[in-house]
PLY file of the C-alpha trace (Angstrom):
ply
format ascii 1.0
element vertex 114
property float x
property float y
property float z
element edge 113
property int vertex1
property int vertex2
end_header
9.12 1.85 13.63
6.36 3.33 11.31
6.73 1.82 7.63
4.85 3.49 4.51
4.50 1.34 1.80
3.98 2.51 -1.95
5.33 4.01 -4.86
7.68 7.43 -4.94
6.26 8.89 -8.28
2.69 8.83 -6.77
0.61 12.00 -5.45
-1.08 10.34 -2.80
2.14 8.92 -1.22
4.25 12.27 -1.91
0.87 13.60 0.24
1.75 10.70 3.22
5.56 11.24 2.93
4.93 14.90 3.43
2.49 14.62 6.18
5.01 12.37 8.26
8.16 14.30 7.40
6.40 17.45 8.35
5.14 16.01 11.65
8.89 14.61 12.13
7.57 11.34 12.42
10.27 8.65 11.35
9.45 6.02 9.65
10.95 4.46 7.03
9.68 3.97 2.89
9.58 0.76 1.51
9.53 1.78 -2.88
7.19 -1.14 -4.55
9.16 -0.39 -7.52
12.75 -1.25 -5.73
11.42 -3.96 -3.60
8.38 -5.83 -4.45
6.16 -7.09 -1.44
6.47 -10.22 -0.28
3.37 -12.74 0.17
3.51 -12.29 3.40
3.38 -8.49 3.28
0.37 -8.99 1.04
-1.38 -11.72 3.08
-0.59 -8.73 5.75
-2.41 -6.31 3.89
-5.38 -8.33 3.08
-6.26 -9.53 6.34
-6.45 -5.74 7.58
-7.90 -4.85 4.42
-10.74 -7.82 4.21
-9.63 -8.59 0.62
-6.67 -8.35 -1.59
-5.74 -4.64 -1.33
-6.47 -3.66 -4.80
-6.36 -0.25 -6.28
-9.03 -0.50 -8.79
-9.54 3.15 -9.97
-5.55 2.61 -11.07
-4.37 2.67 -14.65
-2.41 -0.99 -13.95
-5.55 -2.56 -12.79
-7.78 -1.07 -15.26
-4.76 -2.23 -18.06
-4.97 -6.12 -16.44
-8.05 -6.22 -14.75
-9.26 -8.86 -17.38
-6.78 -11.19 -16.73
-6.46 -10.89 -12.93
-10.11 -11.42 -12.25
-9.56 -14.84 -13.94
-6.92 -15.86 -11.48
-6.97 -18.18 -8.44
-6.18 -16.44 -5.04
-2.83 -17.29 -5.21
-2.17 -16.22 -8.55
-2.97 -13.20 -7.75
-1.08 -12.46 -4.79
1.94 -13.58 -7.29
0.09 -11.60 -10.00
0.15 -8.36 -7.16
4.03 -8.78 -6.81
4.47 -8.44 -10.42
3.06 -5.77 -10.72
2.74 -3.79 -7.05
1.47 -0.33 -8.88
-2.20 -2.41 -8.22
-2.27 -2.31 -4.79
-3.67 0.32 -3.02
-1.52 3.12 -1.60
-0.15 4.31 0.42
-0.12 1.92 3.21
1.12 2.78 6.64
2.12 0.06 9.38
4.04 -0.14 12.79
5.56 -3.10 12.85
3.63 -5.78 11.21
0.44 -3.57 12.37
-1.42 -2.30 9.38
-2.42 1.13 10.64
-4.36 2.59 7.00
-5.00 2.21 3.28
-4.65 5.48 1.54
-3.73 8.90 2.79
-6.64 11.20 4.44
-4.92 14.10 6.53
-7.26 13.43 9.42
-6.94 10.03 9.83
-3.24 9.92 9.99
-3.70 12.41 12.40
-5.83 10.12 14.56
-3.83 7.30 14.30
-0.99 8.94 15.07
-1.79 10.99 17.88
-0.75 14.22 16.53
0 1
1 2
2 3
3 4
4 5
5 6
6 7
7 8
8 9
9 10
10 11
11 12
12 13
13 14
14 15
15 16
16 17
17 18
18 19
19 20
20 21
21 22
22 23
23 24
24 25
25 26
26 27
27 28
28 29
29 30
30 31
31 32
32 33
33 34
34 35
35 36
36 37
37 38
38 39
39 40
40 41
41 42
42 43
43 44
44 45
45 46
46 47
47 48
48 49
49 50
50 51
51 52
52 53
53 54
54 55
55 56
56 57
57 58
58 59
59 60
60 61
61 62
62 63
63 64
64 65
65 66
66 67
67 68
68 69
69 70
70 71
71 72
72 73
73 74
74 75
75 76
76 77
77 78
78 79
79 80
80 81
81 82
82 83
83 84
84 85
85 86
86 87
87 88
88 89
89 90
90 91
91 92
92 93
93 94
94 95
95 96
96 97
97 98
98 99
99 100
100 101
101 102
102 103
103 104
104 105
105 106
106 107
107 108
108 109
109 110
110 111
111 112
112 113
């Protein structure tokens, strides 16, 4: 089971949900805004991603950046499920298998063998 993780009022993961609906590819969307990752989701995430998958061209991040930066490690995985519009998105797994950060037509492609 594919999983793609972000938020529904954002272009980039409209782009994804597209992509994968239009290349009837099920998977299933997990709404940061109606279920907050877990620290293990985001532990998930930044092992794959080789740091704390931040978005930091984002309005939230650029709004708390101050105050995050001052944070231990696990304050700000805590911080993160506060407020999940700072992670990066969209993020597609299988399984507990983080597949990409982002959407790029292409790459999807790829990794998806279509």
């Amino acid at each position: 089971m594919y999983y793609l993780f972000g938020i529904s009022n954002c272009d980039t993961v409209k782009k994804a949900r597209t992509y994968l609906e239009k290349k009837s590819i099920s998977f299933q969307f997990v709404d940061f805004k109606k279920a907050a990752p877990t620290v293990e989701l985001i532990l998930l995430w930044q092992k794959a991603f080789g740091d704390l998958a931040i978005n930091a061209k984002g309005q939230t991040y650029k709004k708390h950046s101050a105050e995050f930066e001052k944070l231990t490690f696990q304050e700000r995985v805590h911080f993160l499920i506060k407020y999940p519009s700072m992670i990066k998105r969209p993020i597609l797994q299988k399984e507990k298998t983080v597949l990409c950060f982002g959407f790029d037509e292409k790459e999807y492609s790829k990794i998806l063998g279509v």
